[in-house]
Wavefront OBJ file of the C-alpha trace (Angstrom):
o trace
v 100.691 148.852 155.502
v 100.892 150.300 159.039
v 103.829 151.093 160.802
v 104.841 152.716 164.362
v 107.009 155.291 165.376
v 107.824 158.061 167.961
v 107.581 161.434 166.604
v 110.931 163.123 167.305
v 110.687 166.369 165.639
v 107.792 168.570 164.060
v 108.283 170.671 160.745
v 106.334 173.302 158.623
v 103.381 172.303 156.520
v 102.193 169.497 158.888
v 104.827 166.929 158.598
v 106.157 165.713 161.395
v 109.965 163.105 161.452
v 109.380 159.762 163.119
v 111.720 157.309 164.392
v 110.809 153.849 162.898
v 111.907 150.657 162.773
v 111.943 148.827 159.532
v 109.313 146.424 158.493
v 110.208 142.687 158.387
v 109.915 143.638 154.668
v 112.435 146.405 153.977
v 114.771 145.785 156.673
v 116.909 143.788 154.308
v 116.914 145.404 150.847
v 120.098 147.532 151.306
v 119.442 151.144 151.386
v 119.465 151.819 154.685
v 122.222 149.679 155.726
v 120.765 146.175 154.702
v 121.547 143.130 155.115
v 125.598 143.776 155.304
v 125.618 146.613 156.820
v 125.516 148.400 160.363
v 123.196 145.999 162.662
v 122.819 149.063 164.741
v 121.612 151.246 161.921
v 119.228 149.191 161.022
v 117.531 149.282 164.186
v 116.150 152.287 163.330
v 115.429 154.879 160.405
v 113.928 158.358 160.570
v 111.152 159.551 157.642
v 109.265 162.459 157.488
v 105.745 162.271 157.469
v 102.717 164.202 156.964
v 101.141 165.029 160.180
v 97.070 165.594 160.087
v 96.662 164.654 163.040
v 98.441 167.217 165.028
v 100.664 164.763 167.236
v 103.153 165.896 169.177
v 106.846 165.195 170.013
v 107.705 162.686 171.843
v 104.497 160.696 171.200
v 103.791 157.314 169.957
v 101.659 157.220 166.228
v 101.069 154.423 163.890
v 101.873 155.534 160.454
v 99.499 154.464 156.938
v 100.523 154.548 153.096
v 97.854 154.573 151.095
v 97.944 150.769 149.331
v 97.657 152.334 145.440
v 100.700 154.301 146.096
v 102.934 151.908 147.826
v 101.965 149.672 144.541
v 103.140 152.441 142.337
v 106.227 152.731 144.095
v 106.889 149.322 143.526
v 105.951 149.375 140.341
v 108.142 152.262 139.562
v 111.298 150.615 141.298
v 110.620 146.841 140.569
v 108.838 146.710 137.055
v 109.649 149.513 134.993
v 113.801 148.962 135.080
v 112.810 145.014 134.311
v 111.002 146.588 131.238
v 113.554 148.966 130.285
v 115.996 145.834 130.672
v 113.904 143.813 128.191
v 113.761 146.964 125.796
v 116.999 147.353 125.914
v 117.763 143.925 124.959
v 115.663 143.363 122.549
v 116.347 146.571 120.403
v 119.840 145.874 120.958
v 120.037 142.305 119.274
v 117.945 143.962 116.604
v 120.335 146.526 115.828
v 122.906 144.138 115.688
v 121.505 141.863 113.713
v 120.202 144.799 110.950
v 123.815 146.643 111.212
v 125.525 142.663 110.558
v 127.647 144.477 114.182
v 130.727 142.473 114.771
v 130.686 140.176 117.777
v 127.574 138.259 119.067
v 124.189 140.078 119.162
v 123.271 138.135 121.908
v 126.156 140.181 123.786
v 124.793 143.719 122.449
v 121.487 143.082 123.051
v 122.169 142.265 127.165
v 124.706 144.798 127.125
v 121.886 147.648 125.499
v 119.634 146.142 128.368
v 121.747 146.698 130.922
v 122.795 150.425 129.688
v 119.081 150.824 129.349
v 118.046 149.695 132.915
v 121.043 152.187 134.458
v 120.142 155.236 132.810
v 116.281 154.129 133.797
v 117.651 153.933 137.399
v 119.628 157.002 136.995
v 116.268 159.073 135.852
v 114.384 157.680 138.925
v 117.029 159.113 141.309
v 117.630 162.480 139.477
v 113.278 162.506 140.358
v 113.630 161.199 143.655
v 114.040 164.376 145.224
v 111.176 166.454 143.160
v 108.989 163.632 144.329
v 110.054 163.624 148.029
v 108.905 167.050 148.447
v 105.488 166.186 147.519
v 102.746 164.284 149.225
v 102.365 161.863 147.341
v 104.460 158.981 147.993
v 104.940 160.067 152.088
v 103.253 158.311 154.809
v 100.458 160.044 157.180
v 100.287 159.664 160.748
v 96.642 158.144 161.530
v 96.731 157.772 165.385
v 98.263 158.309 168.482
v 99.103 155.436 169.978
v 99.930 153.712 173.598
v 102.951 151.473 173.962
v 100.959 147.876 174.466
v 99.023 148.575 171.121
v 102.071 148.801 169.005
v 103.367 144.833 167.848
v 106.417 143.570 169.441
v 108.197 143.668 166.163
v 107.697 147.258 165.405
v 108.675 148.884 168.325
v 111.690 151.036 168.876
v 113.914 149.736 171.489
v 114.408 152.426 174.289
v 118.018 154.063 174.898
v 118.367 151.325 178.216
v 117.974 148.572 175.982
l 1 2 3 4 5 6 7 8 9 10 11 12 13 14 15 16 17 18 19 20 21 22 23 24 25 26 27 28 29 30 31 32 33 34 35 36 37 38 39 40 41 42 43 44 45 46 47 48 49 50 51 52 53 54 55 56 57 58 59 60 61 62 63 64 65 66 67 68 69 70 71 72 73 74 75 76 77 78 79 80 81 82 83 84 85 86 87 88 89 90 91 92 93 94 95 96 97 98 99 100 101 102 103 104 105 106 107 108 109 110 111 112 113 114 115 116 117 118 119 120 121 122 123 124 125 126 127 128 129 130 131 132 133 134 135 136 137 138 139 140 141 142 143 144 145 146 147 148 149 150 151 152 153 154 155 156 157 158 159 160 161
C-alpha cells in the first residue's frame, strides 16, 4: 500500500516525519479525528518513518508497508479482540451454567466477552508504544517523488489552498 507525503522533519537512526494525507481507507475509522471529528484535522496526519533513502526536508516521497505486516496489524486489531470476544463468551456461559450462577448465562457469557475483548484492547495499547519504537510495523520511504506523479487523492493541499 503506497502512500505520499512531504518530509517535514528528519530524526536520528534514519527516520524521517512525513506529512500525509489519509488513505480513502483510514480516513474514516476514528483515531485521528474520523468521521465526527475535525474536517481540518483530517486533512492531514504526520508519521514517522524510516528513511533509507536519505531524502531530505521539504521533499516529496512515496511511502511502502510491507503487505505481511500491514496484514498482521490488522490481524492484531481486527481478529484477535473478535476472538477474545468469542472466548470470553463462551467460557462465560460455561461457568454459569457449571456454577447454576443466578441470572441468565446468556447475559454472563456476553458480559465475560465483552470484559475479555477490553482488557485484550487494553494489552494492545499498553504494547503500542514498545512496538512503535521498533521497525517493524513503520513505513519506509521508497522514492523521491515529483508533484504530477503523486494521485490527486493523496496529495497534501498547499498552505494557499
Amino acid at each position: 500500500m503506497d502512500h505520499f507525503g512531504q518530509v517535514i522533519e528528519l530524526k536520528e537512526d534514519n527516520k524521517a516525519v512525513v506529512k500525509v494525507r489519509p488513505s480513502l481507507s483510514c480516513e474514516n475509522c476514528g483515531r485521528c479525528g474520523g468521521f465526527f471529528g475535525d474536517p481540518e484535522k483530517r486533512q492531514e496526519e504526520l508519521v514517522e518513518v524510516l528513511n533509507p533513502i536519505g531524502a531530505e526536508k521539504g521533499q516529496l516521497v512515496r511511502l511502502e508497508a510491507r503487505p505481511a505486516e500491514v496484514l498482521l496489524a490488522a490481524f492484531m486489531l481486527y481478529l484477535l479482540p473478535l476472538v477474545a470476544l468469542l472466548i470470553g463468551l463462551f467460557a462465560g456461559r460455561s461457568v454459569a451454567l457449571a456454577l447454576e450462577l443466578a441470572g441468565n448465562a446468556d447475559v454472563w457469557g456476553l458480559s465475560t466477552g465483552v470484559v475479555f475483548m477490553i482488557v485484550f484492547f487494553i494489552m494492545l495499547r499498553l504494547h503500542e508504544r514498545r512496538l512503535s519504537r521498533g521497525k517493524r510495523f513503520k513505513a519506509a520511504i521508497a522514492a523521491v517523488v515529483r508533484e504530477e506523479e503523486i494521485p490527486e487523492h493523496a496529495r497534501i493541499p498547499s498552505p494557499a489552498e
